[in-house]
N, C-alpha and C positions, 0 to 999 in steps of 0.2 A: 480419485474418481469413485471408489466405495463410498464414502462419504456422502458424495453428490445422491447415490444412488439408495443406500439407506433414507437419506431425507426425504428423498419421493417416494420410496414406499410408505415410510411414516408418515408425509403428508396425505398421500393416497386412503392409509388410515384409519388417520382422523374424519377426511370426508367423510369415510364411508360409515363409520362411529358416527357420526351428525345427523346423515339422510335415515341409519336404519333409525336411530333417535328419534326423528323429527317424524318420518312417514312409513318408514315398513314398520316398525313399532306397533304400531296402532292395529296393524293387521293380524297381529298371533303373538302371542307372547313368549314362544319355545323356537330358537332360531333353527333349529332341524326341521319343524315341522311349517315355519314360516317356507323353508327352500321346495319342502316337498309340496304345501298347499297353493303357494303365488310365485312360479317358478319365473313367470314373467314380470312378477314387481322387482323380485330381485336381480333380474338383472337390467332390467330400467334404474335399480336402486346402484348395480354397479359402474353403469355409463354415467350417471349422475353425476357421481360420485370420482371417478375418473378423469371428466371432463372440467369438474371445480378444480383437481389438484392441479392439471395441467395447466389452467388458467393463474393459479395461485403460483405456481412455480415457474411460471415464464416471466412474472416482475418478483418475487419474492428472494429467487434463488441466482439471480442475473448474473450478481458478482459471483456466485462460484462457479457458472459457467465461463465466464469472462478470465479465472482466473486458470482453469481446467485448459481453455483453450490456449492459453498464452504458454502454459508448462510445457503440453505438446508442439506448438510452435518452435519452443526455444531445443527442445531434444532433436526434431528434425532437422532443425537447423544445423546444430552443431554434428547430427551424425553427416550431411551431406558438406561438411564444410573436411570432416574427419577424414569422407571418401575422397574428397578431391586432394586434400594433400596428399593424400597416401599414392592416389593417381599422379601428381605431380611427382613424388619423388618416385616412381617406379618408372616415369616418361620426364625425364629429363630436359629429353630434347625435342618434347614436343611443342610445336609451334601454339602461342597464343592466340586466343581468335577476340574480335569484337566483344562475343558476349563475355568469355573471359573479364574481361576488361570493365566490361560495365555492370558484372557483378562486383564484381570488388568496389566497384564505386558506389554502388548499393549500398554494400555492408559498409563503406567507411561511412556512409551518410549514417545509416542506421547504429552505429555503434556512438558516433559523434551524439546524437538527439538525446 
């Protein structure tokens, strides 16, 4: 998940490496004195800039949300899988219910696929 988040700042940026490039550039050539003279380009320049990575990172970086999601899926899984034996073997004799029953058949499906 560091990862994922390193690459969005770094995507972030680069944006923002582009738009000052491309348009605050033009406006002062000393970036201290750009922030103190056009306080409002710069942060037009930062929303710009922002809104590109977020775009660029919702098709760019899909698979490693995809893959981020599936890690944390399978940890809950197994910790709630952990709790209930552990439930089970401290309740012995506790009666089985329905959903019992049809989580299990859940998981045999899911583990069969």
């Amino acid at each position: 998940m560091l990862k994922y988040t390193v690459v969005r700042l770094g995507l972030f940026a680069v944006c923002f490496g582009v738009v000052w490039a491309v348009w605050l550039r033009g406006l002062d050539s000393d970036f201290g004195s750009l922030i103190r003279s056009y306080p409002d380009q710069m942060f037009w320049g930062l929303v710009i800039a922002a809104v590109v990575s977020m775009a660029i990172s919702f098709f760019a970086l899909r698979q490693m949300r995809e893959d981020i999601s599936t890690g944390i899926n399978d940890r809950v899984n197994r910790r709630l899988s952990e709790r209930a034996e552990s439930a089970a073997a401290e309740h012995p004799n506790r009666r089985r219910t329905a959903a019992d029953e049809d989580a299990e058949a859940e998981d045999a499906e899911a583990e069969s696929s």
